[in-house]
VMD Tcl script that builds the backbone (N, CA, C; Angstrom):
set m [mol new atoms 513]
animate dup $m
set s [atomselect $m all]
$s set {name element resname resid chain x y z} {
  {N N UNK 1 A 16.039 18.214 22.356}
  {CA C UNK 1 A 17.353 17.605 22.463}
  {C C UNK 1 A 18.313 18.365 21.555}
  {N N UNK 2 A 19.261 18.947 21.951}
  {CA C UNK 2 A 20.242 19.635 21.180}
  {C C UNK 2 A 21.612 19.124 21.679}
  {N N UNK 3 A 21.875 18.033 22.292}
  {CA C UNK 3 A 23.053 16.962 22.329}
  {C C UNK 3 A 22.606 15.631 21.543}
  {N N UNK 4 A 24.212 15.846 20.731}
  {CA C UNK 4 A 23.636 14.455 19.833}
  {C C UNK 4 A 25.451 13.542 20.437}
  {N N UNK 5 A 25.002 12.314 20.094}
  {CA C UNK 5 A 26.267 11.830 20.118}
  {C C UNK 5 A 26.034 10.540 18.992}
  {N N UNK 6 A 26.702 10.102 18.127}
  {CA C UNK 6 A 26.887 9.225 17.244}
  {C C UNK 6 A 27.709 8.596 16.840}
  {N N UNK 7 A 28.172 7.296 15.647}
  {CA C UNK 7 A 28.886 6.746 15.027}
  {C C UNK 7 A 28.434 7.420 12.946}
  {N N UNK 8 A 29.571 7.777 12.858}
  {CA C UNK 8 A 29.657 8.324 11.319}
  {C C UNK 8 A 29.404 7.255 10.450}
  {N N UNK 9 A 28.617 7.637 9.309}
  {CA C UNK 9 A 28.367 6.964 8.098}
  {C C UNK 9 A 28.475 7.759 6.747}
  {N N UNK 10 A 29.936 7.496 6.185}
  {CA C UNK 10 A 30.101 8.343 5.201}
  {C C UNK 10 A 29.775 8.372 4.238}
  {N N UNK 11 A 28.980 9.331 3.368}
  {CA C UNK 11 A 28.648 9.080 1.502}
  {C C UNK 11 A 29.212 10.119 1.249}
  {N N UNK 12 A 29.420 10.062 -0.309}
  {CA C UNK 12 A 30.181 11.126 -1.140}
  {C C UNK 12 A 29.246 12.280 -1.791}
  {N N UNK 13 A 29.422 12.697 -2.394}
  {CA C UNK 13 A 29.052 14.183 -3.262}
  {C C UNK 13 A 27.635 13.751 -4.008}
  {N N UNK 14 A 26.777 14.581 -4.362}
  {CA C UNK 14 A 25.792 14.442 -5.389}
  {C C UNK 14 A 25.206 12.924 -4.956}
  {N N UNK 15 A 24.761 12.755 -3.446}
  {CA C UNK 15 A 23.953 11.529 -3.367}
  {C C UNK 15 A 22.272 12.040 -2.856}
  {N N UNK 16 A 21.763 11.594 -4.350}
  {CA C UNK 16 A 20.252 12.295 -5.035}
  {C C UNK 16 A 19.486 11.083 -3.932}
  {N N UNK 17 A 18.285 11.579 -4.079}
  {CA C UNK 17 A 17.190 11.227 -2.908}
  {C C UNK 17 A 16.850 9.738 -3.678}
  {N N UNK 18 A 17.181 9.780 -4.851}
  {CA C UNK 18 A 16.985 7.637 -5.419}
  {C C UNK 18 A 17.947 7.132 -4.777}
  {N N UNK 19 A 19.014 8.018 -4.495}
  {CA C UNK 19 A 20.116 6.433 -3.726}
  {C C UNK 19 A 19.987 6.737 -2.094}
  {N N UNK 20 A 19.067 7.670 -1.719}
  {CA C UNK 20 A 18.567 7.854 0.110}
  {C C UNK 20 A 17.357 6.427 -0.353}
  {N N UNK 21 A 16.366 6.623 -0.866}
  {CA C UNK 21 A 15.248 6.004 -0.746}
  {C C UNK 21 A 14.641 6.025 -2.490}
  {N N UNK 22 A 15.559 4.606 -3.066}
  {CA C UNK 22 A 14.864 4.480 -4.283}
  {C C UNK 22 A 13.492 4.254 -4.575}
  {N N UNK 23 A 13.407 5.178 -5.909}
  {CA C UNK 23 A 11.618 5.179 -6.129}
  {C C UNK 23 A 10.833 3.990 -6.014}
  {N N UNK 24 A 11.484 3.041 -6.256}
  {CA C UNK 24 A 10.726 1.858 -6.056}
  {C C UNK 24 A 9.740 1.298 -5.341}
  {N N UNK 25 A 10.423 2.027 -3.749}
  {CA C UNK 25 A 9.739 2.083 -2.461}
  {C C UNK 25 A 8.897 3.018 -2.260}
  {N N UNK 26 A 8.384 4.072 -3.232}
  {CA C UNK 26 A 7.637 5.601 -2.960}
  {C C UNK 26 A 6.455 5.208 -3.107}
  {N N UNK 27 A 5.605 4.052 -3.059}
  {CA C UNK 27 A 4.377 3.503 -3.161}
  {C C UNK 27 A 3.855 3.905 -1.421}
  {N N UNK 28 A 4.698 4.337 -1.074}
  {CA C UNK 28 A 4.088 4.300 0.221}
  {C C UNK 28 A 4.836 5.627 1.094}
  {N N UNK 29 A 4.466 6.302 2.050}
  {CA C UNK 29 A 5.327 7.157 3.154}
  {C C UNK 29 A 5.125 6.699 4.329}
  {N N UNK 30 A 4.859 5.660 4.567}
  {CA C UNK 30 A 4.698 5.374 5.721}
  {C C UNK 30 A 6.312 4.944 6.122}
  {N N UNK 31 A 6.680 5.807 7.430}
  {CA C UNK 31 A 8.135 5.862 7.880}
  {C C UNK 31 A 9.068 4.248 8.035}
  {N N UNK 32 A 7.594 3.568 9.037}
  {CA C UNK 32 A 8.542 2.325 9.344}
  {C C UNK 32 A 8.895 1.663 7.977}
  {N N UNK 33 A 7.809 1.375 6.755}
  {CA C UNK 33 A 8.283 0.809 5.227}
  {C C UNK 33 A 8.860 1.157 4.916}
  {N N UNK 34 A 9.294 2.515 5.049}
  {CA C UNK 34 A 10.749 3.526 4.238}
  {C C UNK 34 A 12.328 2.962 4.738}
  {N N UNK 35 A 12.267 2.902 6.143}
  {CA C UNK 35 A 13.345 2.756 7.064}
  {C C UNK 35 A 14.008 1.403 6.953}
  {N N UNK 36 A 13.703 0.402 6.342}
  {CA C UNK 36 A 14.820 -0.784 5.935}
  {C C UNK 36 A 15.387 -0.958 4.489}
  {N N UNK 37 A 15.060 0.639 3.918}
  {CA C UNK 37 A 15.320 0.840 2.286}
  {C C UNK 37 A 16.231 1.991 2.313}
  {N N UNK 38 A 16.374 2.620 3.405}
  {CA C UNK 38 A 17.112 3.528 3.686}
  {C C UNK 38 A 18.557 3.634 2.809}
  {N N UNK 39 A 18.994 4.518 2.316}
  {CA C UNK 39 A 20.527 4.405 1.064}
  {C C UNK 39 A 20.714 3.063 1.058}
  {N N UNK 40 A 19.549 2.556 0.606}
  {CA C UNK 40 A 20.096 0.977 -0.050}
  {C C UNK 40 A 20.685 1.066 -1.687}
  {N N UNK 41 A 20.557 1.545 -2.312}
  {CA C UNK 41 A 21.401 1.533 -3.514}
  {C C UNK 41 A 22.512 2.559 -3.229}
  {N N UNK 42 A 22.818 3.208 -2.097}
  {CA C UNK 42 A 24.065 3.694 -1.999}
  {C C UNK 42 A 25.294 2.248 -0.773}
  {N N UNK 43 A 24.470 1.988 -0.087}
  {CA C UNK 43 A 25.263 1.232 1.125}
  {C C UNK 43 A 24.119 0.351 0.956}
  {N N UNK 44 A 24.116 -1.380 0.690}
  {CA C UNK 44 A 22.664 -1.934 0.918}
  {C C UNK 44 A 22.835 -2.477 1.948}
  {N N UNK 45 A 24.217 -2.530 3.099}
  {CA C UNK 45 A 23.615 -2.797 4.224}
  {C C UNK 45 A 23.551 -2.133 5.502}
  {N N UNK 46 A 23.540 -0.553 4.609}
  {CA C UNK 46 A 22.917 0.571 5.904}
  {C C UNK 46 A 22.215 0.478 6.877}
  {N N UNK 47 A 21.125 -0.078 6.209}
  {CA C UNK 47 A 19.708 0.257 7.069}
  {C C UNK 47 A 19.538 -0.742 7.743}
  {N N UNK 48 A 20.594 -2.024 7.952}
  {CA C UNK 48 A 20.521 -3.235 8.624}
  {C C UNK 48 A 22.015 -2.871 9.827}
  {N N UNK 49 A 22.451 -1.999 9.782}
  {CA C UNK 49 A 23.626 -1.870 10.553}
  {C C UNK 49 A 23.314 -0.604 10.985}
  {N N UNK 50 A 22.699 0.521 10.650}
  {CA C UNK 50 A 23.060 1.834 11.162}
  {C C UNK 50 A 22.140 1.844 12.522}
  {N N UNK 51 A 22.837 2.318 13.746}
  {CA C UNK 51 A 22.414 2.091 15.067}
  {C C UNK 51 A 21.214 3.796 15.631}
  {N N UNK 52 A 20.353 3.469 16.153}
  {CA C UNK 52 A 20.036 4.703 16.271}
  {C C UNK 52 A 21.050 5.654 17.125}
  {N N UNK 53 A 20.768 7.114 16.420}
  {CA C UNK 53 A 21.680 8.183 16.723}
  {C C UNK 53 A 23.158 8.081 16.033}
  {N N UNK 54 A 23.340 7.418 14.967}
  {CA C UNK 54 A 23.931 7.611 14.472}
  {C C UNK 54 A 23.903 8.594 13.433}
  {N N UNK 55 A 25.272 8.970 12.535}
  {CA C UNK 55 A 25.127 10.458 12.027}
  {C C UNK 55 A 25.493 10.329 10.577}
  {N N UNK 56 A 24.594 10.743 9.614}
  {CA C UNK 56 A 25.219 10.393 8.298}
  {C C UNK 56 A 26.230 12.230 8.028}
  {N N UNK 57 A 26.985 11.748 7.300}
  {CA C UNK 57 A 28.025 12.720 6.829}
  {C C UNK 57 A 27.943 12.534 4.753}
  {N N UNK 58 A 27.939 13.493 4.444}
  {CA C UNK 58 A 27.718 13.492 3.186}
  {C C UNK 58 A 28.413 15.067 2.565}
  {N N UNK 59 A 28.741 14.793 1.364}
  {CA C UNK 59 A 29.721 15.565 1.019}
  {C C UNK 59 A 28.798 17.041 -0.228}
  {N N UNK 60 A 28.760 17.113 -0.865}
  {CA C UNK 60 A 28.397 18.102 -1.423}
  {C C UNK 60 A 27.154 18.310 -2.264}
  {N N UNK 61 A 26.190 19.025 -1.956}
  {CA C UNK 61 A 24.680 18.887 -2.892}
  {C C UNK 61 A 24.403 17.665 -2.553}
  {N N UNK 62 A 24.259 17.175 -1.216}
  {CA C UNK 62 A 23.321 16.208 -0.310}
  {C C UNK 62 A 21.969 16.289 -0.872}
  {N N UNK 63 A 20.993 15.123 -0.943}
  {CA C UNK 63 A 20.011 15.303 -1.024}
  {C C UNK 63 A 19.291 15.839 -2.669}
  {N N UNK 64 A 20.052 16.055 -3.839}
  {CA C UNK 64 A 19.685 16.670 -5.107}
  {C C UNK 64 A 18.970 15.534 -5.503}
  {N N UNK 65 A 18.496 15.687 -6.472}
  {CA C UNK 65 A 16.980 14.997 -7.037}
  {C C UNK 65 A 16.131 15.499 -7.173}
  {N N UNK 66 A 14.702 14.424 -7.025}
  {CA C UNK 66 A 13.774 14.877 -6.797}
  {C C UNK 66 A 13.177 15.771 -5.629}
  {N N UNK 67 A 12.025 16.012 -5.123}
  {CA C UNK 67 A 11.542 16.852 -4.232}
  {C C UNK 67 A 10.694 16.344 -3.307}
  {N N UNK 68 A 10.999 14.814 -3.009}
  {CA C UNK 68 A 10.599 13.877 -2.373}
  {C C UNK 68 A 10.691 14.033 -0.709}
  {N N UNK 69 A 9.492 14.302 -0.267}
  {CA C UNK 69 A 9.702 14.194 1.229}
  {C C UNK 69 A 10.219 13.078 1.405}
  {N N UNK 70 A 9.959 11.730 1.248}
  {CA C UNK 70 A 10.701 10.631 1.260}
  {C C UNK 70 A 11.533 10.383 2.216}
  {N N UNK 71 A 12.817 10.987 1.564}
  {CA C UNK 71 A 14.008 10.653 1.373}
  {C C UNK 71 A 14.552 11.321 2.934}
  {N N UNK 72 A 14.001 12.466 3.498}
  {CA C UNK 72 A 14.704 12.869 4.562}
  {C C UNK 72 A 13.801 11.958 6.091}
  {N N UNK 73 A 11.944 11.534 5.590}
  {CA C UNK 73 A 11.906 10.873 6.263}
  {C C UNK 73 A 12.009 8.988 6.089}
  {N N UNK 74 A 13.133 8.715 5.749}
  {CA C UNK 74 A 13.928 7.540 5.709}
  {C C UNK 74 A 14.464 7.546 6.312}
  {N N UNK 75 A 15.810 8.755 6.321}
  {CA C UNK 75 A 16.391 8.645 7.214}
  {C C UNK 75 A 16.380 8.684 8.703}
  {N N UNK 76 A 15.305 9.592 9.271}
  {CA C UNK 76 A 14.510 9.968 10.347}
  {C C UNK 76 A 14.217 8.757 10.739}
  {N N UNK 77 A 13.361 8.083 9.971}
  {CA C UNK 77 A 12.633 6.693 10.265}
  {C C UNK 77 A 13.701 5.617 10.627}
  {N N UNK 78 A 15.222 5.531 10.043}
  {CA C UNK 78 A 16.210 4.182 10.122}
  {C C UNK 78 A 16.639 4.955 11.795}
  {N N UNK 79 A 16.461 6.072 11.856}
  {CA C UNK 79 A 17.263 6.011 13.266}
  {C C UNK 79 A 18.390 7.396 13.255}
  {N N UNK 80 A 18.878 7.767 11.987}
  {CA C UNK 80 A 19.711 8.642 12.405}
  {C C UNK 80 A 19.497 9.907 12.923}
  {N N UNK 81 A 19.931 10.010 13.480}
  {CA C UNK 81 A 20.012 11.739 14.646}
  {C C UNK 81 A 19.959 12.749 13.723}
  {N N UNK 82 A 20.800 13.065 13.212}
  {CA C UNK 82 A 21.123 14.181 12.176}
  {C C UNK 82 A 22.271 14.136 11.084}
  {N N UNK 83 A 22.321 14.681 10.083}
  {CA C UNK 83 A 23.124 14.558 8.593}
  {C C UNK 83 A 23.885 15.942 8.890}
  {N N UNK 84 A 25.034 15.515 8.377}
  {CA C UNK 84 A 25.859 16.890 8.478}
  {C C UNK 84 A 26.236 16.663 6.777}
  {N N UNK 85 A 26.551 18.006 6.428}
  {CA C UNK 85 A 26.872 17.884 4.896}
  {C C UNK 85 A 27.694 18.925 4.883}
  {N N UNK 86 A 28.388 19.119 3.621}
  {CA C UNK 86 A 29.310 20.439 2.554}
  {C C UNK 86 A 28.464 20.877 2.624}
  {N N UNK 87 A 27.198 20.811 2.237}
  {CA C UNK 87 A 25.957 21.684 1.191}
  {C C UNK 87 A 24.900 20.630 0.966}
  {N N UNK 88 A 23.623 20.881 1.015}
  {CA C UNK 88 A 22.166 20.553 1.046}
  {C C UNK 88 A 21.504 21.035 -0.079}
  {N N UNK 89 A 21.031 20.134 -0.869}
  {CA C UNK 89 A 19.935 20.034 -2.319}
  {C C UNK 89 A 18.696 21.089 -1.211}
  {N N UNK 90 A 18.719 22.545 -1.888}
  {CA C UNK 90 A 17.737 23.166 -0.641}
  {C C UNK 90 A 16.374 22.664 -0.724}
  {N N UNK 91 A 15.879 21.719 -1.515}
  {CA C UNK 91 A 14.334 21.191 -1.682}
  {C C UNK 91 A 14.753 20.103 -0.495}
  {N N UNK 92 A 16.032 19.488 -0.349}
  {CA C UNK 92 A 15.884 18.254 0.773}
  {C C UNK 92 A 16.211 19.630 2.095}
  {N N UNK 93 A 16.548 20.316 1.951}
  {CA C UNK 93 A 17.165 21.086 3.457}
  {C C UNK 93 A 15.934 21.854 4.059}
  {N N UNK 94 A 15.059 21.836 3.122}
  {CA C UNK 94 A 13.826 22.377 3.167}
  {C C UNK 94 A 13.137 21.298 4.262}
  {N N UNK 95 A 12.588 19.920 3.077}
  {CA C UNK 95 A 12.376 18.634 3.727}
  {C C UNK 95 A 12.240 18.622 4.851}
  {N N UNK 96 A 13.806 18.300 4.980}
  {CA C UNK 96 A 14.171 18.309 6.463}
  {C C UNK 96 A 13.913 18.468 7.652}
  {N N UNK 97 A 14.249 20.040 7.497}
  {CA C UNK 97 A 13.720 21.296 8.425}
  {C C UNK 97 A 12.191 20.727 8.977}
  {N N UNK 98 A 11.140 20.675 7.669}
  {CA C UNK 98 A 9.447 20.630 7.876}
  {C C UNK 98 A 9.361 18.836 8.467}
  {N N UNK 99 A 10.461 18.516 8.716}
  {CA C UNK 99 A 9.964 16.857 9.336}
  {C C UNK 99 A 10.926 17.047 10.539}
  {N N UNK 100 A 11.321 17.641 11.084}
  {CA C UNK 100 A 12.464 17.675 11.947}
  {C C UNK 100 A 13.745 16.855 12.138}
  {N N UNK 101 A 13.886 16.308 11.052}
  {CA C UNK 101 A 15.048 15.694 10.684}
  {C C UNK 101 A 16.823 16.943 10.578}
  {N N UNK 102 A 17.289 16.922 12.178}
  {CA C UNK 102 A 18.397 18.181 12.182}
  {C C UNK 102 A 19.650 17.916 10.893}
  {N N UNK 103 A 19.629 18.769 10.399}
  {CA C UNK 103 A 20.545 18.689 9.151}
  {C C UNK 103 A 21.728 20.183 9.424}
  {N N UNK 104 A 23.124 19.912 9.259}
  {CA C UNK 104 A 23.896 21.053 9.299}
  {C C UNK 104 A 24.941 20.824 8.338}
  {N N UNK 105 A 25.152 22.097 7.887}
  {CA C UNK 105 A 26.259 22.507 7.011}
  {C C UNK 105 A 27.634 22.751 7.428}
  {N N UNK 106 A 28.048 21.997 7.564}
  {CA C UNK 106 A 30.075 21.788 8.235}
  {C C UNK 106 A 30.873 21.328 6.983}
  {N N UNK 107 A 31.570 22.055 6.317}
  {CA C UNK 107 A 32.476 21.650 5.080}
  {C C UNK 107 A 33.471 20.714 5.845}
  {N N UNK 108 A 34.083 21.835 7.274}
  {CA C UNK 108 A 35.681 20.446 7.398}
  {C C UNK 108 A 34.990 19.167 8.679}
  {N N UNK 109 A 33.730 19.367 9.037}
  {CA C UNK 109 A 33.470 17.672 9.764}
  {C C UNK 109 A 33.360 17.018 8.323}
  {N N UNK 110 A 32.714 17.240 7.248}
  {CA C UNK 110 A 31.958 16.270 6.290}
  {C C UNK 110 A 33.626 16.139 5.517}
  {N N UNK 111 A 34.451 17.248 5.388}
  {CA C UNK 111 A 35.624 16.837 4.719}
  {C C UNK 111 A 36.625 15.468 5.455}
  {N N UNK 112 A 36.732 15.901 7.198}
  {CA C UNK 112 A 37.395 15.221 7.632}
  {C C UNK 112 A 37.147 13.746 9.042}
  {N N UNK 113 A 35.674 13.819 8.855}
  {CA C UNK 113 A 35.270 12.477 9.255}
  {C C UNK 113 A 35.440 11.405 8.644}
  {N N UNK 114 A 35.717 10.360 8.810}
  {CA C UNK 114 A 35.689 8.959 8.877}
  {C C UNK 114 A 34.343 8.203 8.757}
  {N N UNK 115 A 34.072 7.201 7.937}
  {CA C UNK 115 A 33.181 6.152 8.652}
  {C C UNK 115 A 33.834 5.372 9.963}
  {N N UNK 116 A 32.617 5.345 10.847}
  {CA C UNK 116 A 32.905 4.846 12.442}
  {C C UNK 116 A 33.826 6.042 13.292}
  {N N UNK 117 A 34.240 7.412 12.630}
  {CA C UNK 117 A 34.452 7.992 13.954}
  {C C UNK 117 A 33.103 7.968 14.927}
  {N N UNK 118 A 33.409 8.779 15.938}
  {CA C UNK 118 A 31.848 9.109 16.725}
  {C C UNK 118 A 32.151 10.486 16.925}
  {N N UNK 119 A 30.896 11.230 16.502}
  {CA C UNK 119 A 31.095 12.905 16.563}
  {C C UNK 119 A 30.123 13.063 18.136}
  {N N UNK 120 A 30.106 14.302 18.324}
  {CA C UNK 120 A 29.401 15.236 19.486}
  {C C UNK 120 A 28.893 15.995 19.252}
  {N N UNK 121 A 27.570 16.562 18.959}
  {CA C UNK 121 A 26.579 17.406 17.647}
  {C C UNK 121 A 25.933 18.710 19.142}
  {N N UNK 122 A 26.331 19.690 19.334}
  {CA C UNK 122 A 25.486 20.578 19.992}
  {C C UNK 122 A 24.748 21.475 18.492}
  {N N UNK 123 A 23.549 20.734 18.495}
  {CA C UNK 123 A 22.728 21.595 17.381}
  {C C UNK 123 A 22.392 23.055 18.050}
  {N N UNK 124 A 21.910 23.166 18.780}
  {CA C UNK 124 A 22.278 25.126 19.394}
  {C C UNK 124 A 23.109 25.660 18.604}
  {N N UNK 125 A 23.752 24.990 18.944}
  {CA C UNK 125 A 25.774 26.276 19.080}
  {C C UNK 125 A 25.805 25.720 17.894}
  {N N UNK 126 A 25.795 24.213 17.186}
  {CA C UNK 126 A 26.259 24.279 16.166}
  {C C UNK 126 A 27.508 24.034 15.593}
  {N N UNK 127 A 27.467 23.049 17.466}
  {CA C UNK 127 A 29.591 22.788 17.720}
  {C C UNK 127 A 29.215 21.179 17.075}
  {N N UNK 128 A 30.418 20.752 16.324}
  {CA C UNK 128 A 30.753 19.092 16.180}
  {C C UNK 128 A 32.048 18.805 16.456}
  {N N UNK 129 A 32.145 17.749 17.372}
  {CA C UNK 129 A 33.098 17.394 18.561}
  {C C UNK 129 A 33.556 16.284 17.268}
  {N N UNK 130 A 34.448 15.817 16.442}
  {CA C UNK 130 A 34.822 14.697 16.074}
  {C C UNK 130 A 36.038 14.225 17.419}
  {N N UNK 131 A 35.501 13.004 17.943}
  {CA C UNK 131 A 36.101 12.190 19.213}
  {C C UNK 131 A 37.174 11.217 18.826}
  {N N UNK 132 A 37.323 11.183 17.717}
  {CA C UNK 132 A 38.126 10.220 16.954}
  {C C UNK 132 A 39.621 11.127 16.665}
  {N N UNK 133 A 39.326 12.265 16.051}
  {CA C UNK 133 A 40.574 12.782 15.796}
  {C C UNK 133 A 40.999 14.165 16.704}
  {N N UNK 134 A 39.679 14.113 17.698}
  {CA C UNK 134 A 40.105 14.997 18.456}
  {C C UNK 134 A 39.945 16.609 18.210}
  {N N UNK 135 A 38.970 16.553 17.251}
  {CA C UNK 135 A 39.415 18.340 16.722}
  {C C UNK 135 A 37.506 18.139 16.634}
  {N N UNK 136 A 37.478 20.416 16.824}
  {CA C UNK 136 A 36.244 20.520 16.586}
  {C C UNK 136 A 35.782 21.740 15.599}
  {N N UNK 137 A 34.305 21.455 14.963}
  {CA C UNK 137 A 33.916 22.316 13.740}
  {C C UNK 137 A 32.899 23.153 14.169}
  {N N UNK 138 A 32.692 24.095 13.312}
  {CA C UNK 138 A 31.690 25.186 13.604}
  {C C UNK 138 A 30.520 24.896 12.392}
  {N N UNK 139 A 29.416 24.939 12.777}
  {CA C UNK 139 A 28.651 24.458 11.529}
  {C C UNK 139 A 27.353 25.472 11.676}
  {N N UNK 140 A 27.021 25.988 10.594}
  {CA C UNK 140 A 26.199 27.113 10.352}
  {C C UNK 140 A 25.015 26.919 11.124}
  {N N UNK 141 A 24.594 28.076 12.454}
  {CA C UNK 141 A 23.906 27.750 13.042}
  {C C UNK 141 A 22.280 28.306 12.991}
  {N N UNK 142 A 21.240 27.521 13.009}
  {CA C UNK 142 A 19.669 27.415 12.665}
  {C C UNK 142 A 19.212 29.183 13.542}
  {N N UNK 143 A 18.412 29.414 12.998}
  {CA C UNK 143 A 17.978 30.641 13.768}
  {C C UNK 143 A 16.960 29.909 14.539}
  {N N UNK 144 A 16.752 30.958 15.702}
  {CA C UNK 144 A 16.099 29.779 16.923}
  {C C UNK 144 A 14.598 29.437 15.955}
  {N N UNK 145 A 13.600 29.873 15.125}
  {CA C UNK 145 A 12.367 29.598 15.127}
  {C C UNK 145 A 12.903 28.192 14.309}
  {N N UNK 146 A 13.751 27.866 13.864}
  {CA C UNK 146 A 14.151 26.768 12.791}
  {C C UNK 146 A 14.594 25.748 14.173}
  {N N UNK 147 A 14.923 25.879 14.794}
  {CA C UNK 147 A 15.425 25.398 15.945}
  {C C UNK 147 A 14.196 24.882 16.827}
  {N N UNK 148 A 12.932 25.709 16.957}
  {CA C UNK 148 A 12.176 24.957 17.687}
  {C C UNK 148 A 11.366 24.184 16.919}
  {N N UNK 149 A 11.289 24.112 15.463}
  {CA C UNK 149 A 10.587 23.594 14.273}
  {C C UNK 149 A 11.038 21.898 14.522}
  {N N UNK 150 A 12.467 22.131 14.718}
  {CA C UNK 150 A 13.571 20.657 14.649}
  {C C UNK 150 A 13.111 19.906 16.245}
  {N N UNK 151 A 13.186 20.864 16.876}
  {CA C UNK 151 A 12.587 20.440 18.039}
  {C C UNK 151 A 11.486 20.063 18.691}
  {N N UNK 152 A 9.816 20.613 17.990}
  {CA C UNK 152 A 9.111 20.054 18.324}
  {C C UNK 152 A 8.714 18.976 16.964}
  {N N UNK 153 A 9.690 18.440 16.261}
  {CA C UNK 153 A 9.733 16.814 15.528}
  {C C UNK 153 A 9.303 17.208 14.377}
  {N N UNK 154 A 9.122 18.336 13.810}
  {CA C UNK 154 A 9.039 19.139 12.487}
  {C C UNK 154 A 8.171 20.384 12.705}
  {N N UNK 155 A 7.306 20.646 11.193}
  {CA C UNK 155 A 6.459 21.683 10.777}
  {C C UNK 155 A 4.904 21.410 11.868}
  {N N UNK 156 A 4.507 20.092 11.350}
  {CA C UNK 156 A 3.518 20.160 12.520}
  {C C UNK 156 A 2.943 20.128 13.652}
  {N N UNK 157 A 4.030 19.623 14.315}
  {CA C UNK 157 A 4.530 19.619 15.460}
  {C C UNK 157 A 4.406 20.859 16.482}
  {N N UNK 158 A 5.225 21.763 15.205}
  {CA C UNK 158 A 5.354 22.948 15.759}
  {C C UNK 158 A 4.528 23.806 15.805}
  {N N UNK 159 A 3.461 23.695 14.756}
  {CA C UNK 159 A 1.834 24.706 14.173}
  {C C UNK 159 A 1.188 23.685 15.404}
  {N N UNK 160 A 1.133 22.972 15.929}
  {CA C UNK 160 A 0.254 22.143 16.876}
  {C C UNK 160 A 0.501 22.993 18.514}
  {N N UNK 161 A 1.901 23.019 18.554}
  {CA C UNK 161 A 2.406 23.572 19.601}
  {C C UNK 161 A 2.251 25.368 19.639}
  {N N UNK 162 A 2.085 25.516 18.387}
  {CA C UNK 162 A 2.299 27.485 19.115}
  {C C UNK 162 A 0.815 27.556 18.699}
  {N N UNK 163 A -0.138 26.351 18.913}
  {CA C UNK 163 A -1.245 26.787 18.238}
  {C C UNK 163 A -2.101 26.110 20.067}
  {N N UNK 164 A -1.300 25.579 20.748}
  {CA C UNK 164 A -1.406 25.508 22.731}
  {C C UNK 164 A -2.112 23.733 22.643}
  {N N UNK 165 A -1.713 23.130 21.148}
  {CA C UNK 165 A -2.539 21.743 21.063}
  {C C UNK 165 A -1.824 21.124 22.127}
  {N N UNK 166 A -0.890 21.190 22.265}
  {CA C UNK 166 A 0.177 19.833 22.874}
  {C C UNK 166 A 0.962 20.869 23.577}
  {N N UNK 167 A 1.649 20.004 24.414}
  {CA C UNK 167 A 2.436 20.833 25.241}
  {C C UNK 167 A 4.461 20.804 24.779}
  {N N UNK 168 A 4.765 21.619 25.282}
  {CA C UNK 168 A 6.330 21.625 24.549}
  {C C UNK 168 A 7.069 20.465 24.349}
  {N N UNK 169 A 8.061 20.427 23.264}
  {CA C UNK 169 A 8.620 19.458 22.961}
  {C C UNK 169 A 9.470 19.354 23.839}
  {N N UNK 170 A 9.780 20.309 25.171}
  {CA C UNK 170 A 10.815 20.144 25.964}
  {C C UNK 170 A 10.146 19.916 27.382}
  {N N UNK 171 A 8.949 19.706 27.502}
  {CA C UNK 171 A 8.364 18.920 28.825}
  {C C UNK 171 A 7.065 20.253 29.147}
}
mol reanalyze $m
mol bondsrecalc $m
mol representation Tube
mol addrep $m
């Protein structure tokens, strides 16, 4: 899937992987326990409102902290499609990438989205459609092997698939 369509959920600058998924909850990785703790000490009633395919937007050094897989599969787990950011804590952009959680770097969507616009995400190209104000961004685009990593649902996914276990993530 490289069409996304969503409703925006905005956080600000320097939001560390305790306010994605406070430690409190790290007794466990199991996705569905993660996913109603989701940026609860940033928004506590995120993870009770955010709809799947919706898109978090976050502003600069996303993701800094710890080195917590956690935190990117929380978000994965509550439902959202993909995080667009200024800039990515590269231990979470890393994360990410190895869980297939699509993450992109757009300075003017993350500068000039809204909470509740609804964007238009071609992860390919790397286009974001904001539908709200009508204008569109260019966001640094994945080289394809990062691209089929995101696509067959992360790292193992993908060692499963070029290894002939399973068949493509695209049918």
């Amino acid at each position: 899937m490289t069409q996304l369509k969503g409703k925006v959920w905005v956080f600000g600058d320097d939001i560390d992987t305790d306010a994605i998924i406070p430690a409190r909850y790290l007794n466990t990785s199991d996705p569905s326990e993660l996913a109603p703790h989701c940026m609860e000490d940033a928004d506590p009633k995120f993870a009770h409102q955010v709809a799947p395919g919706d898109i978090i937007i976050g502003g600069k050094n996303f993701g800094c902290g710890s080195s917590r897989e956690h935190a990117p599969l929380a978000i994965k787990a509550v439902g959202v499609a993909c995080v667009i950011a200024e800039s990515f804590a590269r231990i979470f952009y890393r994360n990410s990438i190895n869980i297939g959680l699509p993450i992109l770097e757009c300075g003017a969507a993350a500068q000039r989205a809204r909470s509740g616009d609804v964007l238009t995400v071609d992860l390919a190209k790397g286009i974001v459609t904001n539908l709200a104000l009508h204008e569109t961004y260019q966001a640094a685009v994945f080289p394809p092997f990062m691209q089929e990593i995101i696509g067959a649902g992360g790292l193992i996914g993908y060692v499963r698939y070029t290894l002939g276990k399973e068949k493509s993530p695209d049918g």
